[in-house]
C-alpha positions in Angstrom: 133.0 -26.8 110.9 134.5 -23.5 112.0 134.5 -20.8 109.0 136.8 -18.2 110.9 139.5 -17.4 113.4 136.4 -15.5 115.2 134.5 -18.3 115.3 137.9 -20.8 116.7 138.5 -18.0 119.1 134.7 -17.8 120.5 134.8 -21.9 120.8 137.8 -21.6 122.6 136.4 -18.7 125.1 133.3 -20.7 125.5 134.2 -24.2 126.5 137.3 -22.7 129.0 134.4 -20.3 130.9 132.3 -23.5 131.0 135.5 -24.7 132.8 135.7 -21.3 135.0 132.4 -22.4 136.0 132.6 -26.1 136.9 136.0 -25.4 138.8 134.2 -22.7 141.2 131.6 -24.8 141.8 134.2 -28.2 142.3 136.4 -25.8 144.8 133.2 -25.5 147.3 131.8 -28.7 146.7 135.2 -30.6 147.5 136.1 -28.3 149.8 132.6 -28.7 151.8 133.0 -32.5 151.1 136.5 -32.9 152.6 135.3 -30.7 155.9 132.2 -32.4 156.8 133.4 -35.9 155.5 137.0 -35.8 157.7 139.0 -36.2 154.3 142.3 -34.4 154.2 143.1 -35.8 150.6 139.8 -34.1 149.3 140.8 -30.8 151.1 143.5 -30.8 149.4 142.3 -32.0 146.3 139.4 -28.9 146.4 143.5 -26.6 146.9 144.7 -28.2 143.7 141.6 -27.4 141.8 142.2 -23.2 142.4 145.2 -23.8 140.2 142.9 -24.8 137.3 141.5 -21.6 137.9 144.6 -19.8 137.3 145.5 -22.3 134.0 141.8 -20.7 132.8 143.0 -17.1 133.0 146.2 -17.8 131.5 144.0 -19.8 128.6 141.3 -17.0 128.3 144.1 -14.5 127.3 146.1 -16.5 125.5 142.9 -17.7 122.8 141.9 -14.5 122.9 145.5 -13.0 121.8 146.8 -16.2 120.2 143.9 -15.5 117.5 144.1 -11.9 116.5 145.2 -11.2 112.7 148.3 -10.4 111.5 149.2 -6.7 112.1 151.6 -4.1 111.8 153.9 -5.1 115.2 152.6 -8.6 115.0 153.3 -9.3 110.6 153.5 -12.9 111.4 150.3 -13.5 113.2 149.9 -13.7 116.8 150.4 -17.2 117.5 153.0 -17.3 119.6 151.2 -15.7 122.4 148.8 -19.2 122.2 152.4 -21.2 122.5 153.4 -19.1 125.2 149.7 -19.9 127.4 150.0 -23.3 126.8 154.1 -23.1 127.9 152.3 -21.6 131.2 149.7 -24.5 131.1 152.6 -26.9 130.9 154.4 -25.0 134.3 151.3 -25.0 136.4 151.0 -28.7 135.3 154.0 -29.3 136.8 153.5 -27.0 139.6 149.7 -29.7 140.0 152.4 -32.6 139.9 154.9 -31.3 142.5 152.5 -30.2 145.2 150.7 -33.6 144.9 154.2 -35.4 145.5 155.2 -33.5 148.1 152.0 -34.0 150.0 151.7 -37.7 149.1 155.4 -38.2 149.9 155.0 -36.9 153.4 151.7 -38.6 154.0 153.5 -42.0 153.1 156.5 -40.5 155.5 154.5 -39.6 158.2 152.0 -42.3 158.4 149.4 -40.0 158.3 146.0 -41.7 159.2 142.5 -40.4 158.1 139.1 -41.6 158.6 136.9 -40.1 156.2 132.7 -40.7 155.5 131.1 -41.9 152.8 130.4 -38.1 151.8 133.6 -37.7 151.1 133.6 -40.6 148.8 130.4 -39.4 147.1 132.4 -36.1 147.1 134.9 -37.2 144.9 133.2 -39.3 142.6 131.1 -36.3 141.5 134.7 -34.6 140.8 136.0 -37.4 138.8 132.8 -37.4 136.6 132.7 -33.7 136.2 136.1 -33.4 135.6 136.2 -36.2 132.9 133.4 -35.0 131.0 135.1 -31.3 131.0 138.2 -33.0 129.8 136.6 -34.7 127.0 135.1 -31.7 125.9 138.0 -29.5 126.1 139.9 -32.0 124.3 137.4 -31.9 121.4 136.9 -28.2 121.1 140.6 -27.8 120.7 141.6 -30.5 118.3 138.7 -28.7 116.1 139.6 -25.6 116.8 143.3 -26.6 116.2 144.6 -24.7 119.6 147.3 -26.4 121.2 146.6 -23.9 124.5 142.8 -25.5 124.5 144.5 -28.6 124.6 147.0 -28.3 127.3 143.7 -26.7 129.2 142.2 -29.8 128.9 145.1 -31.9 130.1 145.0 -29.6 133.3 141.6 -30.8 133.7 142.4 -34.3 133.7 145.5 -33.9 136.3 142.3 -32.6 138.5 140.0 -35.5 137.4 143.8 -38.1 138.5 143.8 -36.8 141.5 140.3 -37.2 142.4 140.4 -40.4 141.9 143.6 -40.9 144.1 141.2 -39.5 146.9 138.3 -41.6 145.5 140.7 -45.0 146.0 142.2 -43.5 149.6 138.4 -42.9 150.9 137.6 -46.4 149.4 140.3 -48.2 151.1 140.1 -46.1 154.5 136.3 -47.2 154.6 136.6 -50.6 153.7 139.7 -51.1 156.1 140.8 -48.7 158.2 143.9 -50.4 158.1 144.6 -48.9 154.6 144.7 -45.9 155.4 148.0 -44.8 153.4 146.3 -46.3 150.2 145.4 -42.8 149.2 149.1 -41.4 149.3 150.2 -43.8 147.2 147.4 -43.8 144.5 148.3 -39.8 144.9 152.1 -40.3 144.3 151.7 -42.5 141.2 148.9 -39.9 139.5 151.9 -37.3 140.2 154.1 -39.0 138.3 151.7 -39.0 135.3 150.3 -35.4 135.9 154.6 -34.8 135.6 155.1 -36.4 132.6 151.9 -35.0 130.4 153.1 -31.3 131.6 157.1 -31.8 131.0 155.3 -33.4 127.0 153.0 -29.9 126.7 155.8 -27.5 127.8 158.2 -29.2 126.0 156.4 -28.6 122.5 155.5 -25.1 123.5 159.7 -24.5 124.0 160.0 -26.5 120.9 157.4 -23.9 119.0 159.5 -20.6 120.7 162.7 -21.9 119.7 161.7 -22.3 116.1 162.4 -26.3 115.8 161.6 -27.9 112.6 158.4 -30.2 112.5 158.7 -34.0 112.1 160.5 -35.3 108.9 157.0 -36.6 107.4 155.5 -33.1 107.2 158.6 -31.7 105.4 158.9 -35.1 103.1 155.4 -34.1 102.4 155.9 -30.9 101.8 158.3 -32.0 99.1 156.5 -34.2 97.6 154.0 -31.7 96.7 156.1 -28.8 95.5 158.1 -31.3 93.2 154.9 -32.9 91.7 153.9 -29.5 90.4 154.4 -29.2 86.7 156.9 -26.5 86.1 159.1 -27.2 88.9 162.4 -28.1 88.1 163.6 -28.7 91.5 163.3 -27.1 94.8 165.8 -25.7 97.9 166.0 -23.8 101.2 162.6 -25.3 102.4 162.1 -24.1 106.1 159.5 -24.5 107.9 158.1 -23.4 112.0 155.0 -23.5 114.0 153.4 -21.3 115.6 150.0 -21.6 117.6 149.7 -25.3 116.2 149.6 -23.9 112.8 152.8 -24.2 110.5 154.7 -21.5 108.6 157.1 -22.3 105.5 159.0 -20.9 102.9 160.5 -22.3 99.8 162.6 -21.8 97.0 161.5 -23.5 93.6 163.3 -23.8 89.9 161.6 -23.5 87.0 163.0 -22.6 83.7 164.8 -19.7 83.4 163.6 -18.7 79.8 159.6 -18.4 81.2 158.0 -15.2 81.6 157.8 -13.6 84.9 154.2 -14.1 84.8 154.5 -17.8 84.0 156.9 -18.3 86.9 154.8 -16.7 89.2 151.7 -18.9 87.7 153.8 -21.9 88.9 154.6 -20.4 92.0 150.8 -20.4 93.1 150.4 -23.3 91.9 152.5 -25.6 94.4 151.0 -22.8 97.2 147.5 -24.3 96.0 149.2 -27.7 96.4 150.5 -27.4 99.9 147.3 -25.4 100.9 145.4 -28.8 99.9 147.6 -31.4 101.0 148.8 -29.7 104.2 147.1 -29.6 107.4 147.6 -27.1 109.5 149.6 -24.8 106.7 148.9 -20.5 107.7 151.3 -19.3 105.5 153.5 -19.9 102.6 155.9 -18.2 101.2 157.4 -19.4 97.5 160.5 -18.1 96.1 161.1 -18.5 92.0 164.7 -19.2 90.8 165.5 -19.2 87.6 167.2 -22.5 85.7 170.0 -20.2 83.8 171.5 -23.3 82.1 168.2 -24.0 80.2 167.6 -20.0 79.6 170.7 -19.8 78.2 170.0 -23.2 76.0 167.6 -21.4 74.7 169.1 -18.3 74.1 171.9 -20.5 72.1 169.3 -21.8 69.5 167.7 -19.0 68.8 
């Protein structure tokens, strides 16, 4: 369990050098593996795998920004610098997904033959196992770190691991039968499409984080339900509430009665924060305004 923001943001710097470190190697290794084994697919793959490279950088600054304290030009955090890494992550996803199109796409046009060796093949498995596992890592380190850039990260790293194994099948297929030659451009095409649609899904929640968009009715119902179970609270209004960096920010108004001291308002007022702090995931800050209930104030003012 991590105690501190130093501790989430040395988790995330660790597992994404880790990745730093199995791409460079990957790069050579396919890239050696698609020369000597006359595979054009895994020369291209070993091209695709530089841009996880880049997605690392962009990562590496954006955990380490994305997790700095609140300061004087930054009041509300720095979260929104982790949104905007992972709204980069999402682009060079798509960027993956393109260029794998295009190049499958012509393939398929061009009838582009290959006849690659079984090094090669054994090329390409070892990417699609190291790739996996690094995707399975970086998935865990950010869910417990709660970073959505770590996340997208790790999503890059599958689109890598996808595309491996369209080279894997292609190699498979041209070895078995040279007459399948093209399988590999259309195994390629179809992991485009899904590389496509998981980095349209990450940049489309880092624009939704930018823009200020409201999370899911449940968390606000939630949210609710907590501040009216508080005893004291009369009612409650003007509840708003955005994310940034995964983690949510809210303000609300409450009503209590309007005849209670100012320190027993503001004893009700940390109260539902204690609330929402225990029954929200994900909650960084909140922000409780106290109204007053003037009808029962003056009630009371009228018997007395």
């Amino acid at each position: 369990m991590l105690t501190s923001e130093t501790d989430a943001t040395r988790a995330g710097t660790s597992v994404t050098l880790i990745g730093v470190l199995a791409n460079s190697v990957l790069i050579v290794f396919k890239l050696a593996g698609g020369i000597l084994g006359q595979s054009q697919a895994l020369i291209a793959d070993a091209a695709h795998s530089v841009s996880d490279l880049f997605s690392d950088a962009v990562v590496l600054v954006g955990i380490r920004t994305g997790r700095r304290a609140a300061d004087h030009d930054h009041p509300f955090g720095h979260g929104r610098f982790e949104t905007l890494s992972s709204g980069v992550v999402g682009i060079l996803l798509l960027g993956a997904a393109l260029y794998l199109g295009v190049e499958a796409g012509s393939s398929i046009y061009h009838h582009t033959e290959s006849h690659p060796t079984w090094l090669a093949l054994i090329a390409a498995g070892f990417s699609i196992l190291v790739k996996e596992s690094l995707y399975r890592y970086t998935m865990h380190v950010g869910r417990r770190i709660k970073s959505q850039v770590i996340m997208a990260n790790a999503w890059h790293q599958r689109s890598d691991a996808l595309s491996s194994v369209a080279v894997f099948i292609g190699v498979a297929g041209a070895r078995l039968n040279p007459d399948w030659h093209i399988l590999d451009a259309y195994a390629a095409l179809i992991v485009s499409l899904l590389v496509l649609k998981v980095g349209a899904e990450v940049l489309w929640r880092s624009l939704q984080e930018l823009t200020d968009t409201a999370p899911p009715p449940e968390v606000l119902d939630k949210m609710g339900r907590c501040i009216s179970g508080v005893d004291g609270v009369l009612g409650h209004h003007d509840l708003k509430v955005r994310t940034s960096g995964g983690q949510y920010q809210m303000e609300a108004h409450i009503v209590v009665n309007g005849s209670l001291t100012v320190i027993e308002g503001h004893g009700i007022a940390k109260a539902v924060e204690f609330c929402l702090n225990e029954e929200i995931e994900d909650l960084s800050q909140v922000i409780i305004h106290v109204d007053p209930d003037r009808r029962q104030a003056s009630r009371v003012e009228e018997e007395e």
